[in-house]
VOVO-211940 format. One record per atom (N, C-alpha, C): residue in one letter; z, x, y. Coordinates in steps of 0.1 Angstrom, whole numbers, plus 2048, in hexadecimal, padded with zeros to 3 digits. Layout:
BEGIN
AZXY/...
***
This chain:
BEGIN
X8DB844729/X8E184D732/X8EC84673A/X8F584D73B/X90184573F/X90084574F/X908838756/X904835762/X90A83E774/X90884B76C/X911850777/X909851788/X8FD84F783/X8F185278F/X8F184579D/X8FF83B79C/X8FC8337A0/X8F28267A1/X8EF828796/X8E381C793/X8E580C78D/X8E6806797/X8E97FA792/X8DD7EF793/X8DC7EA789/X8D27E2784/X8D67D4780/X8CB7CD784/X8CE7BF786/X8C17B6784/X8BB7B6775/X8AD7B6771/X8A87A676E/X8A57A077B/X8A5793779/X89678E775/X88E796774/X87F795776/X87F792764/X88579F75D/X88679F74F/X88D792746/X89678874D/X89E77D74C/X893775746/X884775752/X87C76C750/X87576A741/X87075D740/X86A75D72F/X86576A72E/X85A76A723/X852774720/X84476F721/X842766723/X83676372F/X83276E73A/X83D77373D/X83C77974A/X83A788747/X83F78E73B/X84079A73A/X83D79D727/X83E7AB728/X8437B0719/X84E7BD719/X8577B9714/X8607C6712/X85E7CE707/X85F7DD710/X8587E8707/X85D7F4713/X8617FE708/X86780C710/X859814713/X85F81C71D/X85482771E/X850831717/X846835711/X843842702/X84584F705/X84F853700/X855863700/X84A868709/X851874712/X84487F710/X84B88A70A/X83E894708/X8458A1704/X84D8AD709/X8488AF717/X84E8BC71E/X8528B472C/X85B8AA730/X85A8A873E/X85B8B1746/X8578AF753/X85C8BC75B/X85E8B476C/X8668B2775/X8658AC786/X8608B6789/X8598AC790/X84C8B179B/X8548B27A8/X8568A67AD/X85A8A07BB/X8628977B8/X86D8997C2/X8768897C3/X87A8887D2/X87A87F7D3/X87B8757E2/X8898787E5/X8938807EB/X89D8807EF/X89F8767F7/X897874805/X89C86B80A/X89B85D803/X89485A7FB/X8938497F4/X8A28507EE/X8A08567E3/X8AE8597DC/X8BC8517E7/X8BE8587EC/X8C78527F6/X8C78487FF/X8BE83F804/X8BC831807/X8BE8277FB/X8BC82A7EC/X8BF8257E1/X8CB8287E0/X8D582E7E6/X8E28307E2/X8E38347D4/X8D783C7D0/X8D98467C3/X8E28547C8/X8E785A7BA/X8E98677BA/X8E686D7AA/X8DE8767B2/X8DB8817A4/X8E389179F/X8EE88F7AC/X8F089F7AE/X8F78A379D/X8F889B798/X90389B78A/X8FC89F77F/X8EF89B781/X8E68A5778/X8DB8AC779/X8D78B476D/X8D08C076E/X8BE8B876F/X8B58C6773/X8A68C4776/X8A28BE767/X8A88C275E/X8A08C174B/X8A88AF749/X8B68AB756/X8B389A74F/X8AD892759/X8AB896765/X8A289176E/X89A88F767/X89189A768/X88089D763/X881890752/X88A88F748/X88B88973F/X88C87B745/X894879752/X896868758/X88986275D/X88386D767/X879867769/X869866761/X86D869756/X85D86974E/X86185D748/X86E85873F/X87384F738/X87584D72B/X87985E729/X87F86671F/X89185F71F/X89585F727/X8A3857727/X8A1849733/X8AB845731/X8AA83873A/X8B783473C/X8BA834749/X8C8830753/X8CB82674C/X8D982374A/X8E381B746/X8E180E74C/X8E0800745/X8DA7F3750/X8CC7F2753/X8C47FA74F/X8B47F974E/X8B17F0742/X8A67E6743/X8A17DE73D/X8937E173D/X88C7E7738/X87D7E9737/X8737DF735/X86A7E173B/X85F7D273A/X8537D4741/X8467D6739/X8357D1742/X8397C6745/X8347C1755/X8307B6756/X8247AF755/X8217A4751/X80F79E74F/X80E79875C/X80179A761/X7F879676F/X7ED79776B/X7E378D772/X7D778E772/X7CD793781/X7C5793780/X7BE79478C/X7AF791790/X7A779579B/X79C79679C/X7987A07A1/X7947AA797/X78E7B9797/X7837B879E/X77E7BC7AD/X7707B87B0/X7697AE7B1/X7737A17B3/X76B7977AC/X76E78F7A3/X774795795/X76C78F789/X77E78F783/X78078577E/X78D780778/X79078676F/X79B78A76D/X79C79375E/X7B078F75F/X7B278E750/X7C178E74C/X7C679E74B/X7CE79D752/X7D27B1758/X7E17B474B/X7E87B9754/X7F97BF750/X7FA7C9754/X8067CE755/X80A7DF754/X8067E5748/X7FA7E874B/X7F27F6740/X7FC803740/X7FD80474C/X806817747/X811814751/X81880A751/X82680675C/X82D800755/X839802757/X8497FC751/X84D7FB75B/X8547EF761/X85F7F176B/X86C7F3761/X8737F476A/X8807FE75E/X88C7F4761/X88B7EF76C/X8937E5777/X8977DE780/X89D7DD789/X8A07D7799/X8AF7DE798/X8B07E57A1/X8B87EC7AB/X8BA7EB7B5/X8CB7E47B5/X8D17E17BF/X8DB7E67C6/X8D67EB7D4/X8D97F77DF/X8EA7F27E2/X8F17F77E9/X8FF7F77EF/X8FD7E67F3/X8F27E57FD/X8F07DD80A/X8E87D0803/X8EB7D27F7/X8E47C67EC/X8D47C57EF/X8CF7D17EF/X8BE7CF7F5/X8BA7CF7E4/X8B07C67DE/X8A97CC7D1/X89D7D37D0/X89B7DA7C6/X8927E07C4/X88E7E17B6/X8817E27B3/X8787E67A3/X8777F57A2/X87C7F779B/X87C80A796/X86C807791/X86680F78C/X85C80E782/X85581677D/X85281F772/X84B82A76E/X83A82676B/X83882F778/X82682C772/X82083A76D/X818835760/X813843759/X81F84474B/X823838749/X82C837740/X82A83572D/X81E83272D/X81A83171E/X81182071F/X80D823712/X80681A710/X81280A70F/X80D7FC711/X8137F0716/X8097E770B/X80D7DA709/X7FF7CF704/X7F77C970E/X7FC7CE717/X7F07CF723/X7E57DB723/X7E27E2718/X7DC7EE71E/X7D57EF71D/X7CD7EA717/X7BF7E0713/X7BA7EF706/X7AD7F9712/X7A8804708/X7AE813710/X7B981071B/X7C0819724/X7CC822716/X7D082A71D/X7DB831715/X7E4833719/X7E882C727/X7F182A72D/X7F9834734/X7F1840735/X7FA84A73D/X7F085174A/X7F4858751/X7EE85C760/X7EC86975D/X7E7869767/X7E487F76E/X7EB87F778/X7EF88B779/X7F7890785/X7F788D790/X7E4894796/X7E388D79F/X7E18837A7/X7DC87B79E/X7DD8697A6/X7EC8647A7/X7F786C7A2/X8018677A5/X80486C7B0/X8068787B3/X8078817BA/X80387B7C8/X7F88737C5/X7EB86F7D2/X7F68607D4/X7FE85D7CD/X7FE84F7D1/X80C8557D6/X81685F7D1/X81F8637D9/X8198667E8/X81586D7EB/X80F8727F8/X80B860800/X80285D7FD/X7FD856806/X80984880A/X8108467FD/X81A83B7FD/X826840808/X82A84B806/X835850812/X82F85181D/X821855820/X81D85782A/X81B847835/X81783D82C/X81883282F/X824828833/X82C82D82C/X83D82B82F/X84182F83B/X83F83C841/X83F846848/X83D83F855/X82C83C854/X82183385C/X82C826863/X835820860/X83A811862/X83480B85C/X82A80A84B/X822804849/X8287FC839/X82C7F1836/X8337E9828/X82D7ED822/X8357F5814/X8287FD809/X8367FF801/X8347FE7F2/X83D8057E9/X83F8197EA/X8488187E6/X84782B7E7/X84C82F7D5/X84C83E7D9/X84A8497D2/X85984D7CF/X8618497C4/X86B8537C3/X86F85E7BC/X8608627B5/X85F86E7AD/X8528727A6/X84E87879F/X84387D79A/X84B88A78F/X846886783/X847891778/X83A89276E/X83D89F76A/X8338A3765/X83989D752/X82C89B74A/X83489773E/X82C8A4734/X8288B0738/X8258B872D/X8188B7723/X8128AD725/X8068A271F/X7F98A7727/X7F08A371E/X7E38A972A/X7DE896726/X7D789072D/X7D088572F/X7C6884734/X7BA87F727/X7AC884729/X7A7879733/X7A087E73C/X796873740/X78A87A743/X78787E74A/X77888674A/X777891743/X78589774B/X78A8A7743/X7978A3742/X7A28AC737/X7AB8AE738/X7B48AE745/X7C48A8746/X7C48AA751/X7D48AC74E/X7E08AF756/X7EB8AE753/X7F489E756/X7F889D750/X7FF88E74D/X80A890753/X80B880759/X816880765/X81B875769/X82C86F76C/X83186076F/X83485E77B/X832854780/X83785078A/X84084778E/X84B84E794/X85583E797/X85583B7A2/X85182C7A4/X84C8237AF/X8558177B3/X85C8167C1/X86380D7C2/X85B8037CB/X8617F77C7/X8587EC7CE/X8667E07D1/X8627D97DD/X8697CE7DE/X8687C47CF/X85E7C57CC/X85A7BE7BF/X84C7C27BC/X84B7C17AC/X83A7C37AA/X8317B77A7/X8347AD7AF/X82F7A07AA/X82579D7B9/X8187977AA/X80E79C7B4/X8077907B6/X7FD78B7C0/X7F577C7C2/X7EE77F7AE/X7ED7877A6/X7EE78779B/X7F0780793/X801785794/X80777F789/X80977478E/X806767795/X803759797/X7F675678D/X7F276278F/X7DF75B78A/X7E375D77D/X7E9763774/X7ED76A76A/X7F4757761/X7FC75676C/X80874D76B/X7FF73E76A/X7FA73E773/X7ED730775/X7E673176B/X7DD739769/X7D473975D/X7DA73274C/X7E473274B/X7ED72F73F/X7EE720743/X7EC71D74E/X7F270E74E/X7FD70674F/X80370B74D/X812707747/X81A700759/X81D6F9758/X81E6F7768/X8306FC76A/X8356F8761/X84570075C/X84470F762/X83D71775C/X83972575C/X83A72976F/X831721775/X82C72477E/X83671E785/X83E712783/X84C71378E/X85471E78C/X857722780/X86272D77E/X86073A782/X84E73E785/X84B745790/X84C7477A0/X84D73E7A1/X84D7367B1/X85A7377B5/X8627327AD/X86F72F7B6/X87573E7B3/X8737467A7/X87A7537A6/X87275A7B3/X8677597B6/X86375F7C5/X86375D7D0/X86A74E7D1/X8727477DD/X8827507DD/X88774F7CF/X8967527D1/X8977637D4/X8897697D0/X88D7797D2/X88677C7DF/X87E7767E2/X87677C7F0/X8767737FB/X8787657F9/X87775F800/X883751802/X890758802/X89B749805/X89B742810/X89874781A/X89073C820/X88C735828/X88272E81B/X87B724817/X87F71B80B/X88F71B808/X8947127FE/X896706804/X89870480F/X89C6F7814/X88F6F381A/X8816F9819/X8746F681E/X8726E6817/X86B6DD820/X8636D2819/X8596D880C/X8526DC810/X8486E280C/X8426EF806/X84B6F67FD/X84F7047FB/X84570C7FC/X83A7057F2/X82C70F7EC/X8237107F9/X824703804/X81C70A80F/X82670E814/X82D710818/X835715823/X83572681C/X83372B80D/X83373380B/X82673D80D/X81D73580C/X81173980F/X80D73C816/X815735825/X813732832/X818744836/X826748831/X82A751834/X82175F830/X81D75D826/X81676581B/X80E76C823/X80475F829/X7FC762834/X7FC77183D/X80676C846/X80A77284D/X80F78084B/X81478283F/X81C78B83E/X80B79B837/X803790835/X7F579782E/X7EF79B838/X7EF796846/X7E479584D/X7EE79E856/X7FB7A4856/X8067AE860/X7FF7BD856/X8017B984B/X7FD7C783F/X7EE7CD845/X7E47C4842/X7D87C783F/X7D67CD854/X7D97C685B/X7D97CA86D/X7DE7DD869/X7EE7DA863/X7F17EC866/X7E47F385D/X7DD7EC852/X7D97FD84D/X7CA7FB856/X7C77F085D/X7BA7F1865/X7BF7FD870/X7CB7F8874/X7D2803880/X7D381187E/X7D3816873/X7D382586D/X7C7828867/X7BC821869/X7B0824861/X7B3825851/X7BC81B84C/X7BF81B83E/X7B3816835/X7AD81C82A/X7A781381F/X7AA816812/X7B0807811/X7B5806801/X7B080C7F5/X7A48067F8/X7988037E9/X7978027E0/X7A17F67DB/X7A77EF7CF/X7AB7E27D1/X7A67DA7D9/X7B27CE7E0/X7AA7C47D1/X7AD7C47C8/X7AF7B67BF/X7BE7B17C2/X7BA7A77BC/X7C579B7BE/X7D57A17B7/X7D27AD7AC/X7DD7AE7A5/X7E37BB7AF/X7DB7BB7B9/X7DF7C97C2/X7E87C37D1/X7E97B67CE/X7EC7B17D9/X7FE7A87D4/X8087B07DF/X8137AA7DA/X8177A07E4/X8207957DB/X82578B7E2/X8317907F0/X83579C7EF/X83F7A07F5/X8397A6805/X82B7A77FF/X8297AD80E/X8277BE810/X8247C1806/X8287D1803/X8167D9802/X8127E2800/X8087E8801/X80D7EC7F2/X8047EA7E9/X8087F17DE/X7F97F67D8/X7F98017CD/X7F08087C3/X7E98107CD/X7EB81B7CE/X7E28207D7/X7D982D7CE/X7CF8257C2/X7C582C7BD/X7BA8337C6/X7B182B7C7/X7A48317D1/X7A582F7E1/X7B18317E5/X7B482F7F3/X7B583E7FA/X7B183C809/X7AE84780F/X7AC848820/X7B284A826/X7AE849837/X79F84F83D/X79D845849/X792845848/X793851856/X78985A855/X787865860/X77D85E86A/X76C860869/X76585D86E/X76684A872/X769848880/X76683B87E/X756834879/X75C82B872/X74E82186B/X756818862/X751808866/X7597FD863/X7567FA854/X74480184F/X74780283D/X74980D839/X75281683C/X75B821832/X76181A823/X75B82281E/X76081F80B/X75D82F807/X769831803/X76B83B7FB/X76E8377EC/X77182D7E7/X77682A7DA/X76582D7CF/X7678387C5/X75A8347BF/X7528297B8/X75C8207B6/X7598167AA/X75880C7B5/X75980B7C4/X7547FF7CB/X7478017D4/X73F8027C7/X7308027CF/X7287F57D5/X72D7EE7DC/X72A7E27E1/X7307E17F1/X73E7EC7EF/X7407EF7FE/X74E7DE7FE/X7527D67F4/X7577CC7F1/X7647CD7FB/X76C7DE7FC/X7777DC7FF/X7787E780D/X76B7EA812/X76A7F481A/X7777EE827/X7757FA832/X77E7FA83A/X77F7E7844/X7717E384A/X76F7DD852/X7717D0846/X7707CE838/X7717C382F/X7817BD82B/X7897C6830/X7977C6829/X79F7B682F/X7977B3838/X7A07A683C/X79979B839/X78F79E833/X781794831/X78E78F821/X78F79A81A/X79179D80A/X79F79480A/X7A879C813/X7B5796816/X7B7786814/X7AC78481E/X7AA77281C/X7A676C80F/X7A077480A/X79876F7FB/X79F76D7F3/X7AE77B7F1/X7B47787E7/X7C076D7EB/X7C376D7F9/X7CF7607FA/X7C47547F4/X7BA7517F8/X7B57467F0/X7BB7447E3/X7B574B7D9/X7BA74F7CC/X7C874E7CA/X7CF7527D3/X7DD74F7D2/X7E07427D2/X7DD73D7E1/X7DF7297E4/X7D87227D4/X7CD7297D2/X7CA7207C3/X7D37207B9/X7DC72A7BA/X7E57297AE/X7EF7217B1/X7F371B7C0/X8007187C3/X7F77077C4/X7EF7017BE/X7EA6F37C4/X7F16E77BB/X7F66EF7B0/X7FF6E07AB/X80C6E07AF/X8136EF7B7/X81E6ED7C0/X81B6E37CC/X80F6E57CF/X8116E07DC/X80F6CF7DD/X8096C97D6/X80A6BA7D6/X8036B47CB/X8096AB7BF/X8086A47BB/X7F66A07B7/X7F869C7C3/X7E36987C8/X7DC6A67CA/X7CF6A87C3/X7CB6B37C0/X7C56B77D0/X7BF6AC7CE/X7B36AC7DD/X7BD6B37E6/X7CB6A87E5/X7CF6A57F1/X7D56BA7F6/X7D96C07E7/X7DF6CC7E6/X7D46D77EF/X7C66D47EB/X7BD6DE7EC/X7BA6E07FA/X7BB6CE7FE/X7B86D1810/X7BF6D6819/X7D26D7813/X7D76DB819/X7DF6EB816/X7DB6EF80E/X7D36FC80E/X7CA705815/X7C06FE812/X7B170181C/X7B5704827/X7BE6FC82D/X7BD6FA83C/X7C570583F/X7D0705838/X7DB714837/X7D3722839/X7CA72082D/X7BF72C82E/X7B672F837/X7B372283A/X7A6725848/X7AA728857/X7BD72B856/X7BF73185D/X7BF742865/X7BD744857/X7BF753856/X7B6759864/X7A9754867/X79F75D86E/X7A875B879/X7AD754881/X7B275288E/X7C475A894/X7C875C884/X7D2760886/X7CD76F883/X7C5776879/X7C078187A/X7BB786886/X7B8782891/X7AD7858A0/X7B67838A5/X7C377E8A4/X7CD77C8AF/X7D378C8AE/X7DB78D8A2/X7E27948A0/X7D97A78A3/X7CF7A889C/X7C67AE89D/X7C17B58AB/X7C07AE8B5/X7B97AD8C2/X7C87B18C6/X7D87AF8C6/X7E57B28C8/X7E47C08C4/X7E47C58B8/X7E57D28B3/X7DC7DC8BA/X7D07DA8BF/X7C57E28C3/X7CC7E48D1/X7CE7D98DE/X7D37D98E6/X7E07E58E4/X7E57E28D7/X7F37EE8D9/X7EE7FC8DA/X7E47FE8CF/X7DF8088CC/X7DC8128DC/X7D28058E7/X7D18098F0/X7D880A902/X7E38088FC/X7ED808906/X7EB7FC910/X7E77F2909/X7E57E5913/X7F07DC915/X7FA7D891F/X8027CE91E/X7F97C4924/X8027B6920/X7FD7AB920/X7EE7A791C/X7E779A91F/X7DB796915/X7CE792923/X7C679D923/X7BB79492B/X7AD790921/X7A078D92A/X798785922/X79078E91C/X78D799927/X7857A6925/X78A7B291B/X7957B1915/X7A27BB90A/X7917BC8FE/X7917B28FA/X7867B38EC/X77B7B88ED/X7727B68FA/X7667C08FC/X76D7CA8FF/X7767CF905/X7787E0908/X77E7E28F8/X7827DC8F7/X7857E08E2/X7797E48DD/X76F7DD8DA/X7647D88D6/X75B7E68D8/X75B7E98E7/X7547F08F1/X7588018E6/X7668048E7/X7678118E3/X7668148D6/X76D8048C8/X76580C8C2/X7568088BC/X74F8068C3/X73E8048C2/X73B8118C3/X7408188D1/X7408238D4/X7438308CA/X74C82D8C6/X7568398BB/X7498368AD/X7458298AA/X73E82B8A0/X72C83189F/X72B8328AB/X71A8368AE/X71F8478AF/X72C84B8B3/X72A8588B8/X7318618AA/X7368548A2/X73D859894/X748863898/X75285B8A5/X75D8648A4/X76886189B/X76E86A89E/X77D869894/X78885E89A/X78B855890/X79084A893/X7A084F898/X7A685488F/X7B9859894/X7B48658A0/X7AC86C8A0/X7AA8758AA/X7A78738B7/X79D8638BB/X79C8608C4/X7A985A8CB/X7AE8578C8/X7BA84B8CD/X7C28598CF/X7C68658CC/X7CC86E8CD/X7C68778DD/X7BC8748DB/X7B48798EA/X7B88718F2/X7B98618F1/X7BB85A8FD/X7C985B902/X7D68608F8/X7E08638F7/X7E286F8FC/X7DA87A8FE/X7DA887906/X7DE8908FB/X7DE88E8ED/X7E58908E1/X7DB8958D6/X7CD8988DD/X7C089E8CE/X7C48AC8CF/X7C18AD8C1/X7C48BA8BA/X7BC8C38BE/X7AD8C38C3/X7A88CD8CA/X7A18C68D1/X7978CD8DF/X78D8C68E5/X7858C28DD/X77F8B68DD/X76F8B48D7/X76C8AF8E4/X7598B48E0/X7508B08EE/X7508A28EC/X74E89D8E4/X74B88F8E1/X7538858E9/X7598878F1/X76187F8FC/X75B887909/X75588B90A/X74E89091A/X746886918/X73E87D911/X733875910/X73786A91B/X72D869922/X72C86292B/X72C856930/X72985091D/X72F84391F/X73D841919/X742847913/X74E847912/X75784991D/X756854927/X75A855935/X75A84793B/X75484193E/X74F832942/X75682893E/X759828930/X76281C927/X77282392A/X77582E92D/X77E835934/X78582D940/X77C832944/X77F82F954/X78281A956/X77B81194C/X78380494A/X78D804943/X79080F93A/X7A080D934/X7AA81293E/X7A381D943/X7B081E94F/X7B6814959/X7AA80B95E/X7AA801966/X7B47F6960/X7AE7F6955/X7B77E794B/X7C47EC94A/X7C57FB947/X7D67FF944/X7E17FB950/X7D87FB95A/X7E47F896A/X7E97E996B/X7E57E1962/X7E87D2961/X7F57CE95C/X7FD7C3960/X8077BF954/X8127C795B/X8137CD968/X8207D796A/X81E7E8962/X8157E4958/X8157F2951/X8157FF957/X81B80A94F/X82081895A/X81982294D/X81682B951/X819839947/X822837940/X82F83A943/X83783793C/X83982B92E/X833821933/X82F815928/X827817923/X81F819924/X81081991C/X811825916/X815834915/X81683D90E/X82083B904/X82A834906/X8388308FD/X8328258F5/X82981C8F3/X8238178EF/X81881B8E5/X8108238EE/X80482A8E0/X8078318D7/X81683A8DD/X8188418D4/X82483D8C9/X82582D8CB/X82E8278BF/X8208238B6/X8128238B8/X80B81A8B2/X7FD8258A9/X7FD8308AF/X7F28388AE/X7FA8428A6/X7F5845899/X7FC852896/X7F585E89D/X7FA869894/X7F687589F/X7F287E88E/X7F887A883/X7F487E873/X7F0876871/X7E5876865/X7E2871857/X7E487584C/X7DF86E840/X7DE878833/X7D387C831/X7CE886837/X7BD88783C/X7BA88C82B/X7AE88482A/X7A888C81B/X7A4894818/X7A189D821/X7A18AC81C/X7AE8AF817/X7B58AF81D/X7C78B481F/X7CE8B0813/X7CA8A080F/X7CC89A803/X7C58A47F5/X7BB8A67FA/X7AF8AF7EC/X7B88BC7EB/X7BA8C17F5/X7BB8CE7F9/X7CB8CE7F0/X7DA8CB7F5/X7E38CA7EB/X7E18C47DE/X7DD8BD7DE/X7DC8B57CB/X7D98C47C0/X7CC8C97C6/X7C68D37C2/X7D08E07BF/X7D78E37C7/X7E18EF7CD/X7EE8E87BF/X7F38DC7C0/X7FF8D47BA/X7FA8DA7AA/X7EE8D57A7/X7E78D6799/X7E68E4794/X7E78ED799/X7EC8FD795/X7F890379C/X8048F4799/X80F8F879B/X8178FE7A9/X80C8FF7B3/X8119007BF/X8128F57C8/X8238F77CB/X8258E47D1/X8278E87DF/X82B8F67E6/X82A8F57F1/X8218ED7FD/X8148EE7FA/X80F8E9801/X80C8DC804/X80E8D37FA/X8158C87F6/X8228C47FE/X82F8CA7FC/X8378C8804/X8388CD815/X8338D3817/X8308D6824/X8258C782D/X81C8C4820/X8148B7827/X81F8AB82B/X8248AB821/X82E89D822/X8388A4831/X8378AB82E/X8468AC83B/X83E8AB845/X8308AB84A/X8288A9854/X82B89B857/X82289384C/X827887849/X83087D84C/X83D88584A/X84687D848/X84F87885A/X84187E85F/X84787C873/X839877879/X830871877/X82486C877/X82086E88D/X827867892/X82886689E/X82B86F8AA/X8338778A2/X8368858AB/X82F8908A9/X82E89B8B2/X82B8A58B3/X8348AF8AD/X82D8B58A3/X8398BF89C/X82C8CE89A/X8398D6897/X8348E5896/X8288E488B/X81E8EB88C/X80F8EC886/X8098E087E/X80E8D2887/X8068C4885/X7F68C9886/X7F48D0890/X7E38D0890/X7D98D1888/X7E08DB87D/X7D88DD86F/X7D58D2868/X7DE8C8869/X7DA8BA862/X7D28AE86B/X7D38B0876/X7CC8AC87D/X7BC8AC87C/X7B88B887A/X7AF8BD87E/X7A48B8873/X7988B1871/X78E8AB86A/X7858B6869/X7828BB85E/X77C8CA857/X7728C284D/X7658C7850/X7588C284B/X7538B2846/X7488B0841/X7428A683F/X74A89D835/X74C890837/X75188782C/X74A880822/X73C882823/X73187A825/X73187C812/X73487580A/X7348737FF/X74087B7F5/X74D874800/X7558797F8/X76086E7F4/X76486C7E5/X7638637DD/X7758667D8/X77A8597DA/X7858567D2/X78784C7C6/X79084F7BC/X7908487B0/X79E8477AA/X7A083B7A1/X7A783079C/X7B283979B/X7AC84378E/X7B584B789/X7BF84577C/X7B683A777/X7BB83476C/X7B183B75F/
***
């Protein structure tokens, strides 16, 4: 397809051996049809489509045609599924390229739900509707949020039904990422041995994410060092929005800093610190209160792959490592204990901030309130009365946050301009999520588009926000899944 859409591509990932990847196009489909496209990404990408029709869209984004300067390619990553080591790849993903904006920003185009790959093991490499659907919604919503996550720049339908329990309708997704390289594809890259291999990884993710650190002594800690930090900013925002993943393997975790795959992921309503909605994690491995525990587990796994970067002497590599890693808990409880304070309109740091943290939500989880709904009461901002704040001891834990709020200079004025940069006022509540997917799947997208435009102002008060607000019946064995 000729390059009139402004797409310029600059495919340096594809450059790399074939260690790193396999090139291979995406498999026809039969009937494409657009679902959804991201106007606003469209135009932060300094794309234009206005030059052609819905029948070559719907053909561009399934991968029936392919933009001029596209280089097609699975990449190979490995990971730890649960635990348990396994040699991975893009099963049903092609990235198509890197796309480079006016402002020289890059990006990975990428179709997921794209055909089978030699990654695909006994997969068939293509999606359903709605888990794409589900990863559009919750991906913009998290973008939305202020929260680092890849997004959604379209969804098509490919005509195909794709069996998994039942028939379902078959569907691509194109996914932009700063990059899709993941603490993975190190383990992927390490496992082979090859110590060649594993620099020409390293420094292509120094020179694309991280310049720098070129003139660092010490690149692989100092990269790690950053890594850190940049995991422990991610995993704080989705604690902050009652986020849960419920997928965090190692191949789900990107070097860039990004929130990516959002399979069995879902916002948590009722607070309780083991919320797991994912079906396949019955051990509770990735629940809500475990996610920073996991975080830490997989930078380990990461530092292991980087130990012949980092010194010569094996010992000498591992200790200084270790020590990198055993910082995590202290910088997590810093940063952590900062966020909550925002949450609650607290300026400055006293000693008592952590028991009144502590205090409310102990509170919130014996009375099984609503986590975004409570913070919205202390905000003057809940969608309707509930009695469950007349409780008496909550009045009580009240009356010391008011006390604490008068410290530091702080005014009304500050502490409300504060909560309400930190507290949203939406989610992607899962009803709401169930409720469109369902509606999308017999072809009606209104309600769908009407969610996202809720969405897409998380913080403010807009015309008939309360409907999505509002938490409608029991959650109590309600179950999300892969969707592979």
């Amino acid at each position: 397809m000729k390059n009139n859409m402004n797409w310029n591509f600059d495919n340096s990932y594809s450059r790399l051996s074939n260690a790193f990847k396999e090139h291979i196009k995406p498999i026809a489909v039969k009937n494409p049809e657009l679902v959804l496209m991201n106007e606003d990404l469209v135009e932060e990408l300094n794309l234009d489509f206005s030059k052609i029709n819905k029948n070559e869209l719907a053909a561009l984004f399934t991968g029936n045609i392919l933009p001029e300067g596209s280089n097609t390619i699975a990449q190979a990553y490995a990971g730890h599924q649960f635990g348990h080591f396994t040699m991975l790849g893009d099963g049903r993903a092609v990235l198509i390229g890197e796309h480079l904006t006016r402002n020289n920003k890059r990006y990975d185009i990428q179709f997921k739900g794209s055909g089978k790959t030699a990654f695909s093991r006994n997969g068939d490499g293509r999606a359903a509707l709605g888990p794409m659907l589900r990863e559009y919604i919750i991906s913009e919503a998290m973008h939305k949020l202020g929260i680092p996550t890849t997004r959604s720049l379209a969804v098509a339908k490919t005509g195909e039904k794709v069996i998994r329990d039942t028939p379902l309708q078959g569907a691509v997704l194109t996914r932009i990422a700063l990059s899709h390289i993941r603490v993975g594809t190190f383990q992927y890259i390490a496992a082979r041995e090859k110590k060649d291999e594993l620099e020409t990884l390293f420094n292509y993710v120094i020179q694309r994410h991280y310049p720098e650190l070129e003139n660092s002594k010490n690149k692989a800690l100092d990269l790690l060092t950053v890594l850190i930090d940049k995991q422990i900013d991610l995993v704080i925002n989705w604690m902050r929005v009652g986020f849960i993943h419920g997928v965090m393997n190692t191949d789900n975790m990107t070097v860039s800093g990004e929130t990516i795959d959002y399979g069995p992921c879902a916002f948590m309503n009722t607070y309780d610190p083991k919320t797991v909605f994912s079906s396949i994690d019955r051990f509770g491995r990735y629940a809500y209160y475990n996610q920073p525990n996991i975080t830490k587990w997989n930078l380990a796994r990461f530092a292991e792959c980087l130990i012949p970067l980092i010194d010569k002497d094996e010992n000498k590599a591992i200790h200084k490592a270790t020590e990198i890693i055993n910082s995590f808990g202290n910088k997590y409880e810093k940063k952590w204990l900062d966020m909550m304070r925002n949450k609650l309109g607290l300026l400055g740091k006293e000693e008592r901030d952590k028991s009144l943290i502590l205090d409310l939500l102990t509170w919130m989880h014996e009375k099984k309130a609503d986590y975004t709904n409570t913070f919205c009461h202390l905000m003057e901002l809940e969608p309707e009365k509930n009695r469950i704040f007349e409780d008496m001891e909550f009045l009580n834990w009240k009356l010391r946050w008011k006390e604490r709020l008068k410290t530091f200079n702080n005014s009304p004025k500050k502490y409300e301009k504060l909560m309400r940069s930190f507290n949203p006022l939406v989610i992607p509540r899962n009803h709401k999520v169930e409720e469109v997917l369902n509606e999308a799947n017999t072809d009606n997208l209104e309600p769908l588009r009407s969610f996202l435009e809720v969405l897409s102002d998380p913080y403010n008060i807009k015309k008939n926000i309360s409907k999505y607000q509002i938490v409608t019946g029991d959650e109590k064995g309600y179950q999300t899944f892969c969707g592979t």
